[in-house]
N, C-alpha and C positions, 0 to 999 in steps of 0.2 A: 504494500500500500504506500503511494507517496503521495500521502495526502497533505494541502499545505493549507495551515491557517493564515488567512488575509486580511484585510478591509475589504468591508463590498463595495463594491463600484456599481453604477445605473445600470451597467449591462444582467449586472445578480440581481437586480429585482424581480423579475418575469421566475426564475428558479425556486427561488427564495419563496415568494409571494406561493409557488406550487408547491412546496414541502407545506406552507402555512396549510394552507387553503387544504391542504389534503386530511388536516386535523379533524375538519369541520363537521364532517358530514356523522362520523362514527365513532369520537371519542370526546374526553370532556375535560381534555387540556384545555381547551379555551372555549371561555361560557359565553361563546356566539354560534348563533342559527346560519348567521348570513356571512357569509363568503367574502373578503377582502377583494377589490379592484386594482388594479394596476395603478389608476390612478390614487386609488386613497394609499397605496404602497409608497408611492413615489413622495408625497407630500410628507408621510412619515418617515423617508427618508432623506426629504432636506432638512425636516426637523431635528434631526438627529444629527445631522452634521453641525448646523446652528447651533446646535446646544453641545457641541464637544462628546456627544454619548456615542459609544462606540457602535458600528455593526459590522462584526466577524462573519466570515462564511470559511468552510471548511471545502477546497478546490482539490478536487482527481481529477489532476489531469485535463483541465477544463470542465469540469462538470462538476456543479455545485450539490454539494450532498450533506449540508447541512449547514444554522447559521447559530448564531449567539447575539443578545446585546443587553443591554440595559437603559434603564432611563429613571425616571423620577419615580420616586418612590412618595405618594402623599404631596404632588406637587410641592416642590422643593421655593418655588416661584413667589405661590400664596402662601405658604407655611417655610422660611429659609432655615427655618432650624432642622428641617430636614436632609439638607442640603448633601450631606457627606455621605449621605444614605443611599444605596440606588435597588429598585426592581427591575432581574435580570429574568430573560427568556433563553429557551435553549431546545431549536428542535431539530433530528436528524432525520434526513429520508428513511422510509419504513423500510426500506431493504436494506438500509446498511447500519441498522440499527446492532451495538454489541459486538460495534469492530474498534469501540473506543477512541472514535471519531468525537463523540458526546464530552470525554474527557479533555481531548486536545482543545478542545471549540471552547471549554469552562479554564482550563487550566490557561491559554490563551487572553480571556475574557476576567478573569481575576487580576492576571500582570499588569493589564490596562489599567483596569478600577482603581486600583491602588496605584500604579503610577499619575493615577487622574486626583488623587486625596480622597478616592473613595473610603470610607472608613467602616461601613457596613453593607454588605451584599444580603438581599430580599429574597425567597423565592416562594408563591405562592402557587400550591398543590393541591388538585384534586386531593382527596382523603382516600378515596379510591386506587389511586395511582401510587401501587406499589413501588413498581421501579423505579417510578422520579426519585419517590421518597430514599429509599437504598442508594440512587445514586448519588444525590445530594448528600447522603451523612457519608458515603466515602470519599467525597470531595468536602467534608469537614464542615456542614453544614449542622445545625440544630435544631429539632422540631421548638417553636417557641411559643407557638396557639393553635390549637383548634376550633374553629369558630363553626358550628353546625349549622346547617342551611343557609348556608349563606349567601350561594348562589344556586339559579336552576336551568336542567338542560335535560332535553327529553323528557318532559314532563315530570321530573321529579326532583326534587332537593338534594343541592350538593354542599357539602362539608369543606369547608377550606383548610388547608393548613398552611401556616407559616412556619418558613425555615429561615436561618439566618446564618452567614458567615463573619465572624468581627474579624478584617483583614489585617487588621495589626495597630500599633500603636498612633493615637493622633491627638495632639492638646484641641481638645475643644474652641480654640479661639476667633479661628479664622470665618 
């Protein structure tokens, strides 16, 4: 495998946006019905560049098989005490899931955060979703709440959970 972690560029949108959108239909990583557009892709990712927040894709050999990013966590904007804090996503194409693509695209995605004065990594989880769960506490994450129904998808109530990674030291001042 020479898979390489990048920055995504305009051309990884249409990929990218197809790993998302492939979530939609039959799992409840992400509590939406409706399907992401190219363009609403694109607008979230001049946003993303505007605001300094990363977005990784993981590239074989020209072919994009998975992304990573982060952003606000609790708008950092309206609320700046949150600012050091970020909510990161992390999804790999269904076929190359468990080639540890997942970890390179996190382990990637943490160097950033913290070169960015990230000082706390977010990750918000189906309750469901074993594997995230598993994969995030081997990437040194912490379950920190379980908040019951808190969201719903398929007609039925989902359980959230928060994980958290505190990326290292930082004086609260800035």
């Amino acid at each position: 495998m020479t898979v390489e972690i990048r920055d995504a560029q305009q051309a990884d949108l249409a990929p990218t946006l197809a790993i998302y959108n492939a979530l939609i239909d039959t799992t409840t990583t992400a509590w939406t019905d409706r399907q992401q557009t190219l363009a609403e892709r694109a607008a979230w990712f001049e946003d993303q560049q505007r605001r300094n927040f990363p977005i990784l894709v993981a590239d074989d050999a020209g072919e994009i098989v998975g992304t990573a990013s982060y952003g606000d966590f609790r708008d950092s904007r309206h609320w700046p005490g949150y600012r050091f804090t970020a909510e990161h996503s992390v999804h790999v194409r269904s076929d190359r899931r468990r080639a540890g693509i997942g970890r390179m695209l996190m382990d990637s995605l943490i160097d950033r955060a913290r070169s960015n004065g990230i000082h706390v990594l977010v990750a918000g989880i189906d309750a469901d979703n074993a594997d995230s769960i598993r994969f995030h506490e081997q990437l040194g994450f912490t379950v920190v709440a379980r908040m019951p129904e808190t969201g719903t998808k398929f007609a039925r109530w989902l359980d959230l959970v928060l994980m958290q990674r505190i990326l290292g030291e930082r004086t609260p001042d800035a």
